[in-house]
PDB file with SEQRES, HELIX, SHEET and CRYST1 records, atoms N, CA, C and O in Angstrom:
SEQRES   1 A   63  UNK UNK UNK UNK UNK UNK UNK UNK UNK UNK UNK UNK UNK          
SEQRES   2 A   63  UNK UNK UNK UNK UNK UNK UNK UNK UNK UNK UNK UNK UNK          
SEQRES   3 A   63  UNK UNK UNK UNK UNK UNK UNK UNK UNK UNK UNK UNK UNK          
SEQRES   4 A   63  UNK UNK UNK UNK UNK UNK UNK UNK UNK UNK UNK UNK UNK          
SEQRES   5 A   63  UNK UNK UNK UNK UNK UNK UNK UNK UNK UNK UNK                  
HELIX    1 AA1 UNK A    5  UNK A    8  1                                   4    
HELIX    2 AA2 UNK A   15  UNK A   22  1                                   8    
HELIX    3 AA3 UNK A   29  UNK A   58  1                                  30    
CRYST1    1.000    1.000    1.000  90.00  90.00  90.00 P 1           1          
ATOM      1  N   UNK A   1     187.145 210.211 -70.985  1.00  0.00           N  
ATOM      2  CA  UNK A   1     187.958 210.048 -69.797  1.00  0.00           C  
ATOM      3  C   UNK A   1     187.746 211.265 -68.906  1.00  0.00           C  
ATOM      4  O   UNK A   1     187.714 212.352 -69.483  1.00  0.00           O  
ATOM      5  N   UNK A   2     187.582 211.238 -67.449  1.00  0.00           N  
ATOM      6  CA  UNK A   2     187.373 211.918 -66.719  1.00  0.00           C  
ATOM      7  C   UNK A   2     188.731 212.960 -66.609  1.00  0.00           C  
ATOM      8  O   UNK A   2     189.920 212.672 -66.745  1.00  0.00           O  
ATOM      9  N   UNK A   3     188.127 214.209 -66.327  1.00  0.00           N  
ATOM     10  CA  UNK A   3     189.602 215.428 -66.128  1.00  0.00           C  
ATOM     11  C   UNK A   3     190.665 214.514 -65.155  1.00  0.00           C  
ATOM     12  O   UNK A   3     191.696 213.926 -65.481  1.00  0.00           O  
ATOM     13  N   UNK A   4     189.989 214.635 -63.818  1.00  0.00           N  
ATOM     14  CA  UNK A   4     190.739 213.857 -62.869  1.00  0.00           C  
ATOM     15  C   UNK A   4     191.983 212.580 -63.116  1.00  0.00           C  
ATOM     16  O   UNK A   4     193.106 212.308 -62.692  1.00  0.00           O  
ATOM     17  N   UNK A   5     191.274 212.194 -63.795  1.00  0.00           N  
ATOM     18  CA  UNK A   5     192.407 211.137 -64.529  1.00  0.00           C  
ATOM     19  C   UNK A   5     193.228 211.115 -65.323  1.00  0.00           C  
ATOM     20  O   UNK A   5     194.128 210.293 -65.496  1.00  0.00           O  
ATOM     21  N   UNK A   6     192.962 212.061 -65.887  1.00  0.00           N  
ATOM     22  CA  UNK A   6     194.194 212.642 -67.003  1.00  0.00           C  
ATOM     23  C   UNK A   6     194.858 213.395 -66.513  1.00  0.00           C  
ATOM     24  O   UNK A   6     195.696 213.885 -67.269  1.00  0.00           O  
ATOM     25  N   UNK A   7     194.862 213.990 -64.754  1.00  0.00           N  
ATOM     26  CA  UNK A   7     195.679 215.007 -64.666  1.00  0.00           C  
ATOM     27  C   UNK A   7     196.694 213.970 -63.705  1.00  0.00           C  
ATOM     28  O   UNK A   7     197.924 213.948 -63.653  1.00  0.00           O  
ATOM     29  N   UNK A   8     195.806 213.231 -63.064  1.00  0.00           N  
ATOM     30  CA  UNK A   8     196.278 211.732 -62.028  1.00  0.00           C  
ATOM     31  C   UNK A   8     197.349 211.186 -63.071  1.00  0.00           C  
ATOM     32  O   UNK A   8     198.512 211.125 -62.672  1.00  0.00           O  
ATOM     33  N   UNK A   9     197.059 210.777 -64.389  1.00  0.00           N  
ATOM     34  CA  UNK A   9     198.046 210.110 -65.261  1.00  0.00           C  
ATOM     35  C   UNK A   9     199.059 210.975 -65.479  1.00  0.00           C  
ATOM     36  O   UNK A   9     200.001 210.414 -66.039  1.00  0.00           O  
ATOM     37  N   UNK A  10     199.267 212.307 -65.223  1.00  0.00           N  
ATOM     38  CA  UNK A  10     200.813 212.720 -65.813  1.00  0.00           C  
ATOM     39  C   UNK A  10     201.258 213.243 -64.936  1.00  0.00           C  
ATOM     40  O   UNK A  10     202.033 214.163 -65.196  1.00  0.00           O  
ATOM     41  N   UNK A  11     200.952 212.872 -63.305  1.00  0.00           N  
ATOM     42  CA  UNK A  11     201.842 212.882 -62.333  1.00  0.00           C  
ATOM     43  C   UNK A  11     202.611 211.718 -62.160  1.00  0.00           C  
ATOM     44  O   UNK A  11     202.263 210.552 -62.342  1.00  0.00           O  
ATOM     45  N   UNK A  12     204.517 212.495 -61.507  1.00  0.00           N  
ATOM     46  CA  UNK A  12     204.809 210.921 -61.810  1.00  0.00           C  
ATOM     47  C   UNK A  12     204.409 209.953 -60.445  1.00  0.00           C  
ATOM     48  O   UNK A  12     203.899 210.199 -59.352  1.00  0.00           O  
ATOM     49  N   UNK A  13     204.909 208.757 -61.099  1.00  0.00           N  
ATOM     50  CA  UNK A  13     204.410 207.352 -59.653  1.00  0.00           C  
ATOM     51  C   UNK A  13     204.358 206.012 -60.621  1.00  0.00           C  
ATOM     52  O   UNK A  13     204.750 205.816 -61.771  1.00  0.00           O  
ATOM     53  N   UNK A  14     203.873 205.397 -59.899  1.00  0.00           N  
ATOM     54  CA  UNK A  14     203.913 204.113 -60.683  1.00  0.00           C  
ATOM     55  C   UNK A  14     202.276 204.023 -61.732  1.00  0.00           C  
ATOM     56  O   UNK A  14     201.152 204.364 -61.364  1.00  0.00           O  
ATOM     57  N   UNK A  15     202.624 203.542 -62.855  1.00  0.00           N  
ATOM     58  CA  UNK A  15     201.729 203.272 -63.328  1.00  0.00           C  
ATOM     59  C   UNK A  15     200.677 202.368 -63.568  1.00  0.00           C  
ATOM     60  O   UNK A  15     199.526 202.391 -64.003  1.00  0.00           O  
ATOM     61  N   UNK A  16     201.722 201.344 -63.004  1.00  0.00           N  
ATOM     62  CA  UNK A  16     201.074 199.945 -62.642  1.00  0.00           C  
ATOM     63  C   UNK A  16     199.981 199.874 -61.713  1.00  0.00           C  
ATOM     64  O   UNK A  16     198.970 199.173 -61.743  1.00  0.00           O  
ATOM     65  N   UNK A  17     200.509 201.030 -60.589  1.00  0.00           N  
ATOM     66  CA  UNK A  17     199.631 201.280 -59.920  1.00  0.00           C  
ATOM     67  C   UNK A  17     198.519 202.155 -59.611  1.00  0.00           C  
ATOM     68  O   UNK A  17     197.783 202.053 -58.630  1.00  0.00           O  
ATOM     69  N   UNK A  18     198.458 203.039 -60.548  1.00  0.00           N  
ATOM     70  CA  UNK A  18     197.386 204.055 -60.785  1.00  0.00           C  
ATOM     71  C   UNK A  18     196.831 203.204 -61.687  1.00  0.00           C  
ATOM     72  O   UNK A  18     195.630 203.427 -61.540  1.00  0.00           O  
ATOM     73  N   UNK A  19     196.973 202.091 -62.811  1.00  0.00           N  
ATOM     74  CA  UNK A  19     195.770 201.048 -63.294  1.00  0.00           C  
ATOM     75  C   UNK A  19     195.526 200.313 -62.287  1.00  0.00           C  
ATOM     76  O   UNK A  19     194.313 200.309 -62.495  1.00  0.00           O  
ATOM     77  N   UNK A  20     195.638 199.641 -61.309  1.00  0.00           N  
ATOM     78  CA  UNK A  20     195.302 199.057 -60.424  1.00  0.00           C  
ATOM     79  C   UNK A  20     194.422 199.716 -59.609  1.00  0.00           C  
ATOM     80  O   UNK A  20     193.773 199.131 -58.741  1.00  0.00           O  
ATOM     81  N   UNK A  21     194.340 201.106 -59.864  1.00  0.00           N  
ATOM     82  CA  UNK A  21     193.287 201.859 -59.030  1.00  0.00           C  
ATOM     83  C   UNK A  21     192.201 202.040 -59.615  1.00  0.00           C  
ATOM     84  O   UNK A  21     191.159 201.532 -59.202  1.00  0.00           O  
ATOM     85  N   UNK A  22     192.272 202.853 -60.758  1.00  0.00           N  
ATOM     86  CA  UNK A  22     191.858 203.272 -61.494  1.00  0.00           C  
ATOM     87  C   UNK A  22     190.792 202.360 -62.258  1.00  0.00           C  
ATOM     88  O   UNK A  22     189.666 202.843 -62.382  1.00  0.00           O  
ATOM     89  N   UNK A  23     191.045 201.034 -62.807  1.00  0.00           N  
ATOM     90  CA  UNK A  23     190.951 199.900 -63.627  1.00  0.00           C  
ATOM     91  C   UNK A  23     190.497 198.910 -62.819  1.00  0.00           C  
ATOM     92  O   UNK A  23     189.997 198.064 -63.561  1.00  0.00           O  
ATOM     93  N   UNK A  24     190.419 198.607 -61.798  1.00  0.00           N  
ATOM     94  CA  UNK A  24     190.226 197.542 -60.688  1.00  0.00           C  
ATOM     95  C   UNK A  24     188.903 197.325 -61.423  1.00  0.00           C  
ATOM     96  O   UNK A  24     188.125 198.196 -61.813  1.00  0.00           O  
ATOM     97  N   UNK A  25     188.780 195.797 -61.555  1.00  0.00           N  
ATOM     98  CA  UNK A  25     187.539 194.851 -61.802  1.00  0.00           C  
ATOM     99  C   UNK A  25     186.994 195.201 -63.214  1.00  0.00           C  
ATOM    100  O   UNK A  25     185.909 194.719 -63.539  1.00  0.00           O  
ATOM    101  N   UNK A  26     187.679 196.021 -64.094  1.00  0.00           N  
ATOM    102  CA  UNK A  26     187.673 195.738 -65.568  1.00  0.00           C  
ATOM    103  C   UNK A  26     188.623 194.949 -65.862  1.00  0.00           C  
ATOM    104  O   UNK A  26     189.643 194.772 -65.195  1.00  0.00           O  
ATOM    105  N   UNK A  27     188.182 194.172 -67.402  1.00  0.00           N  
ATOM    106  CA  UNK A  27     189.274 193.192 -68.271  1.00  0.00           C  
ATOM    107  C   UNK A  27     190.082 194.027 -68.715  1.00  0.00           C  
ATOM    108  O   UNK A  27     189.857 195.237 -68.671  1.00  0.00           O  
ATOM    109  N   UNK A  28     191.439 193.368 -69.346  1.00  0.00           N  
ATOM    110  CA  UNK A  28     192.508 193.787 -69.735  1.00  0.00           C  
ATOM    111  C   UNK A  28     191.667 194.026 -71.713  1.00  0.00           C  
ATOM    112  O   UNK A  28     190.553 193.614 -72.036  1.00  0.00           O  
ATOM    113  N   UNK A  29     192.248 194.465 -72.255  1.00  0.00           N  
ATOM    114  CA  UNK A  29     191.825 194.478 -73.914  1.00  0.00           C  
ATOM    115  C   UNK A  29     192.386 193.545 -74.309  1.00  0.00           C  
ATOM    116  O   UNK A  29     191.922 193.267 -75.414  1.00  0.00           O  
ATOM    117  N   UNK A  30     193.682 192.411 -73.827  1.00  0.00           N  
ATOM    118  CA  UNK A  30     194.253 191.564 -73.943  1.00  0.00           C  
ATOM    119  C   UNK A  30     192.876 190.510 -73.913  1.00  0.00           C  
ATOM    120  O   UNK A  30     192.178 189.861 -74.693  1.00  0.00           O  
ATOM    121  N   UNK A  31     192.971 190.744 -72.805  1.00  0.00           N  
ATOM    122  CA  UNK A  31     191.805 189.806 -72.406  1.00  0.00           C  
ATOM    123  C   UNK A  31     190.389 189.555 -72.642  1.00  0.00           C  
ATOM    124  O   UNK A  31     189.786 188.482 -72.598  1.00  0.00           O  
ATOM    125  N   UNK A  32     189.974 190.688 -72.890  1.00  0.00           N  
ATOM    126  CA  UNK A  32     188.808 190.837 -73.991  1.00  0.00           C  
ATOM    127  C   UNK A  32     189.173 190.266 -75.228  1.00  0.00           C  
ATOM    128  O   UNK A  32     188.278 189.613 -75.765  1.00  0.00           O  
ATOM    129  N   UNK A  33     190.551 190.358 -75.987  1.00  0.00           N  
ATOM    130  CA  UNK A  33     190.012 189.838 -77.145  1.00  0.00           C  
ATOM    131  C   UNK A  33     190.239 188.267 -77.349  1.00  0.00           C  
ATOM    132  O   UNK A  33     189.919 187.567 -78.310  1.00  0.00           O  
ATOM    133  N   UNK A  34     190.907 187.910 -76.115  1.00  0.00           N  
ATOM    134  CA  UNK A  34     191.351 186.274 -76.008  1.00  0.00           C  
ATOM    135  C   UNK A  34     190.354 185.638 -76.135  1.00  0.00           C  
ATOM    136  O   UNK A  34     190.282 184.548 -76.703  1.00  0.00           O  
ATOM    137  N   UNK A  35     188.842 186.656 -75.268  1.00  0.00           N  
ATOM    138  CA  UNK A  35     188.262 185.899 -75.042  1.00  0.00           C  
ATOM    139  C   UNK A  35     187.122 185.853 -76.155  1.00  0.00           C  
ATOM    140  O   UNK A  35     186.302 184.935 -76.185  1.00  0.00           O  
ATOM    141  N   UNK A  36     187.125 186.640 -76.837  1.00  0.00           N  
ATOM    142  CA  UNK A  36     186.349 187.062 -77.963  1.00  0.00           C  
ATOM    143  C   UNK A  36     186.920 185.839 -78.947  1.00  0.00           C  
ATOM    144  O   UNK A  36     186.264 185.039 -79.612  1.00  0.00           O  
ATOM    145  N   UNK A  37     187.991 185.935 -78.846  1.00  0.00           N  
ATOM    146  CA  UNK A  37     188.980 184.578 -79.990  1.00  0.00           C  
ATOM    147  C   UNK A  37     188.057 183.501 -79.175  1.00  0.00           C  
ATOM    148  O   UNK A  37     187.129 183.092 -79.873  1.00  0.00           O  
ATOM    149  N   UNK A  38     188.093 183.023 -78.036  1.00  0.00           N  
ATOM    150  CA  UNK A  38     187.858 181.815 -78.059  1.00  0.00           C  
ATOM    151  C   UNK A  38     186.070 181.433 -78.023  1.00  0.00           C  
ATOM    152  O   UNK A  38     185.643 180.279 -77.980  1.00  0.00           O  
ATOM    153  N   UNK A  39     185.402 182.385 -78.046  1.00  0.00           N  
ATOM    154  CA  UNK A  39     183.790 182.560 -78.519  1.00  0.00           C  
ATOM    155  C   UNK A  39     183.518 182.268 -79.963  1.00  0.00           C  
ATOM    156  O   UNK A  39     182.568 181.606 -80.380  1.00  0.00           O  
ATOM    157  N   UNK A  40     184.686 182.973 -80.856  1.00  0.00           N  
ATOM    158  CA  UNK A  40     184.656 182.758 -81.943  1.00  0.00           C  
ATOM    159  C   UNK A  40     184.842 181.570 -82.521  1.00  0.00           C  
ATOM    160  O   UNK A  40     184.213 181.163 -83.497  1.00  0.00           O  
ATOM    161  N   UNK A  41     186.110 180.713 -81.662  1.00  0.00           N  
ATOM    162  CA  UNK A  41     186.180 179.224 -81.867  1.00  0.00           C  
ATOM    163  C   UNK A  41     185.601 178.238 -81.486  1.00  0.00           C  
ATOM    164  O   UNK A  41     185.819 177.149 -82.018  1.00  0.00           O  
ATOM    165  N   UNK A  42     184.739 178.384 -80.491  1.00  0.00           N  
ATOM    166  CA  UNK A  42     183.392 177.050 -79.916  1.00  0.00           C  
ATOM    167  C   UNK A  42     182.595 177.642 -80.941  1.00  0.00           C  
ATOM    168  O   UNK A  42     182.438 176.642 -81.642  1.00  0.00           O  
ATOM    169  N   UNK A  43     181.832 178.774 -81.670  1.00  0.00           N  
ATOM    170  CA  UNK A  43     180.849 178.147 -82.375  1.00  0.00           C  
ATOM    171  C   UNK A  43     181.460 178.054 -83.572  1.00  0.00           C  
ATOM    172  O   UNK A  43     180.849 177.240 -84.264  1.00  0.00           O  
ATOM    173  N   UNK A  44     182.576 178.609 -84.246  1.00  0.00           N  
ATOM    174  CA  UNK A  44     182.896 177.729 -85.748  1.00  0.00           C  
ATOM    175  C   UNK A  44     182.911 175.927 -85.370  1.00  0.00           C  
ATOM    176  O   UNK A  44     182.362 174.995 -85.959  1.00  0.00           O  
ATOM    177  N   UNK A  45     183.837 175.955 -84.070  1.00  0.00           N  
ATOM    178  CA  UNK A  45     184.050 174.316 -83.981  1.00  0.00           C  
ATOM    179  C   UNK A  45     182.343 173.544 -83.802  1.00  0.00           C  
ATOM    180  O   UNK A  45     182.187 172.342 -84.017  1.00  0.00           O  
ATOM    181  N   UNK A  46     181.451 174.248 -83.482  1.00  0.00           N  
ATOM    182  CA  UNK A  46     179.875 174.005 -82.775  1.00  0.00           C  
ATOM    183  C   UNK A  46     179.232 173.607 -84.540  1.00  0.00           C  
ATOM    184  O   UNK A  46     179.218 172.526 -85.128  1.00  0.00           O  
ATOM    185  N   UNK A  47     178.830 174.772 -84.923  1.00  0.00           N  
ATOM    186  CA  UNK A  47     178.783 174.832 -86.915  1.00  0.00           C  
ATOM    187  C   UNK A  47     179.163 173.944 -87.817  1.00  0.00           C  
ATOM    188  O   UNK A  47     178.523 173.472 -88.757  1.00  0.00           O  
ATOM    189  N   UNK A  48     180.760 173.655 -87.302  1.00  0.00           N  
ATOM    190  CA  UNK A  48     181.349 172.529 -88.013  1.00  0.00           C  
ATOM    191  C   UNK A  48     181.001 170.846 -88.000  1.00  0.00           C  
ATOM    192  O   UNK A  48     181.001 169.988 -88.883  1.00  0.00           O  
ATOM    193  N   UNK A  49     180.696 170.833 -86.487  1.00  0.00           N  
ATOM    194  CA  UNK A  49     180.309 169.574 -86.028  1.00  0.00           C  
ATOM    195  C   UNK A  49     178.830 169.482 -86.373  1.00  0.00           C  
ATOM    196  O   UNK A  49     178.559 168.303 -86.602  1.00  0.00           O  
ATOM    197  N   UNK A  50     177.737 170.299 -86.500  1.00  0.00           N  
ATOM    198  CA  UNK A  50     176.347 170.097 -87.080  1.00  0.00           C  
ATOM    199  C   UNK A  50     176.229 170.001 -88.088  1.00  0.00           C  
ATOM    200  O   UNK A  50     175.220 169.389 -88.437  1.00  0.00           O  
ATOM    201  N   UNK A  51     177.384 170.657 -89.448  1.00  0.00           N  
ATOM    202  CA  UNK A  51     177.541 170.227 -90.780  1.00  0.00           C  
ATOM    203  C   UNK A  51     177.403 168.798 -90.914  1.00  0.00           C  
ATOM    204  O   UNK A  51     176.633 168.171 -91.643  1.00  0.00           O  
ATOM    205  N   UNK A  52     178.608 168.214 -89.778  1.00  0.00           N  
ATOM    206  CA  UNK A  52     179.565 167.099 -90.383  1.00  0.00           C  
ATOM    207  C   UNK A  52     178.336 166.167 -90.057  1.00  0.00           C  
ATOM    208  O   UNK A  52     178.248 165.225 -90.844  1.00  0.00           O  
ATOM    209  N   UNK A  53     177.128 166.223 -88.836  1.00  0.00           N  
ATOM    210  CA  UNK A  53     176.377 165.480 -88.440  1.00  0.00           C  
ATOM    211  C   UNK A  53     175.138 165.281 -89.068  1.00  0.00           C  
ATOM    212  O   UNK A  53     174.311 164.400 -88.832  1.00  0.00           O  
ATOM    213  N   UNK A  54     175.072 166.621 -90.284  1.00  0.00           N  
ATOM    214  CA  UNK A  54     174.004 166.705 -91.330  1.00  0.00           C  
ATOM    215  C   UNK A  54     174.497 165.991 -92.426  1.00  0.00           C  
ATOM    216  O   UNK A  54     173.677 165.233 -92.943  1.00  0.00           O  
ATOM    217  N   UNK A  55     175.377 166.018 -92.816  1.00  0.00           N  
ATOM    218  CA  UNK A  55     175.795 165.525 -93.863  1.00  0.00           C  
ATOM    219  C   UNK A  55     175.909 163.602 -93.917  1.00  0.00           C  
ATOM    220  O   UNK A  55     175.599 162.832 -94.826  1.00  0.00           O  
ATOM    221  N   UNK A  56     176.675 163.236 -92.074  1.00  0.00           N  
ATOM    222  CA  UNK A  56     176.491 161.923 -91.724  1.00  0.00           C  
ATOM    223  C   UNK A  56     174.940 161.338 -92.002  1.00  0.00           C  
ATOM    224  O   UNK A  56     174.754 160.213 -92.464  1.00  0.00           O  
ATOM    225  N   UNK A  57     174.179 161.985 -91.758  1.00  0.00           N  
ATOM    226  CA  UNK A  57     172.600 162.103 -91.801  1.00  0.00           C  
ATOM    227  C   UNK A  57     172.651 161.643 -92.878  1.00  0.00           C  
ATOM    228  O   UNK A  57     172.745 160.419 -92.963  1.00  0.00           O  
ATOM    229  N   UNK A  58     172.609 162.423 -94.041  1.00  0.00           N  
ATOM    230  CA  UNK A  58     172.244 162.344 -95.416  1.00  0.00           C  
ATOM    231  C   UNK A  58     173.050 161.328 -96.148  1.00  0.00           C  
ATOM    232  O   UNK A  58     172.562 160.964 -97.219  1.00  0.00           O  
ATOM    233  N   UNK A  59     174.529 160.634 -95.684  1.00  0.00           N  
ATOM    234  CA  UNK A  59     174.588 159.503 -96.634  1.00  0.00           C  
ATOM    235  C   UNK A  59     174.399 158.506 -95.530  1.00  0.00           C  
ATOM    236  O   UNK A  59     174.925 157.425 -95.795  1.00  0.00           O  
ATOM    237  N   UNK A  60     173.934 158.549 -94.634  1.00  0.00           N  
ATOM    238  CA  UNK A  60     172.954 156.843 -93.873  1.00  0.00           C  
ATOM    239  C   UNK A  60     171.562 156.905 -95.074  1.00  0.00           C  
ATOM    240  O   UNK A  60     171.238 156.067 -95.915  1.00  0.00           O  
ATOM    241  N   UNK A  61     171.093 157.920 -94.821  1.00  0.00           N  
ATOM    242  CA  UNK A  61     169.144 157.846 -95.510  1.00  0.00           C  
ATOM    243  C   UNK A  61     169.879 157.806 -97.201  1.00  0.00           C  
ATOM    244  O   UNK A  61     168.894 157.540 -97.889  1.00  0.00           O  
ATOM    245  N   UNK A  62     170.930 157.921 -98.038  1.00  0.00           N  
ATOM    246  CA  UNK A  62     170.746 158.156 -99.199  1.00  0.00           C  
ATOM    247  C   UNK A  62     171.426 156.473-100.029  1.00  0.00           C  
ATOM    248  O   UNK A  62     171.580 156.088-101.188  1.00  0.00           O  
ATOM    249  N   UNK A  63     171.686 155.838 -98.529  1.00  0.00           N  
ATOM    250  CA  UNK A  63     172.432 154.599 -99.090  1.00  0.00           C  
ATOM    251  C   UNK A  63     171.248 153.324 -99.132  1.00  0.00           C  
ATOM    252  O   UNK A  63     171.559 152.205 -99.540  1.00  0.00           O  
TER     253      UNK A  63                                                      
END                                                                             
């Protein structure tokens, strides 16, 4: 973290608004990991569905 900003952060003012300055056009860590969760859930759900379509595979050809 830059000096400047650490000396900017323990003046008082709003804080909301020194991230709004400061932070403008980065993600939240909230939001990074929402979105990380939901990357994680299209390809388990992606994985799951090529199982289920390998396996459909194999009892058509085994019957």
């Amino acid at each position: 973290m830059d000096i400047r900003k650490i000396a900017r952060s323990l003046k008082p003012g709003s804080d909301q608004q020194l991230a709004r300055d400061d932070y403008s056009g980065q993600k939240s860590a909230s939001k990074q990991a929402a979105e990380a969760r939901r990357k994680r859930h299209r390809e388990a759900v992606a994985k799951q569905a090529a199982n289920t379509r390998k396996d459909a595979n194999r009892n058509i050809r085994g019957r």
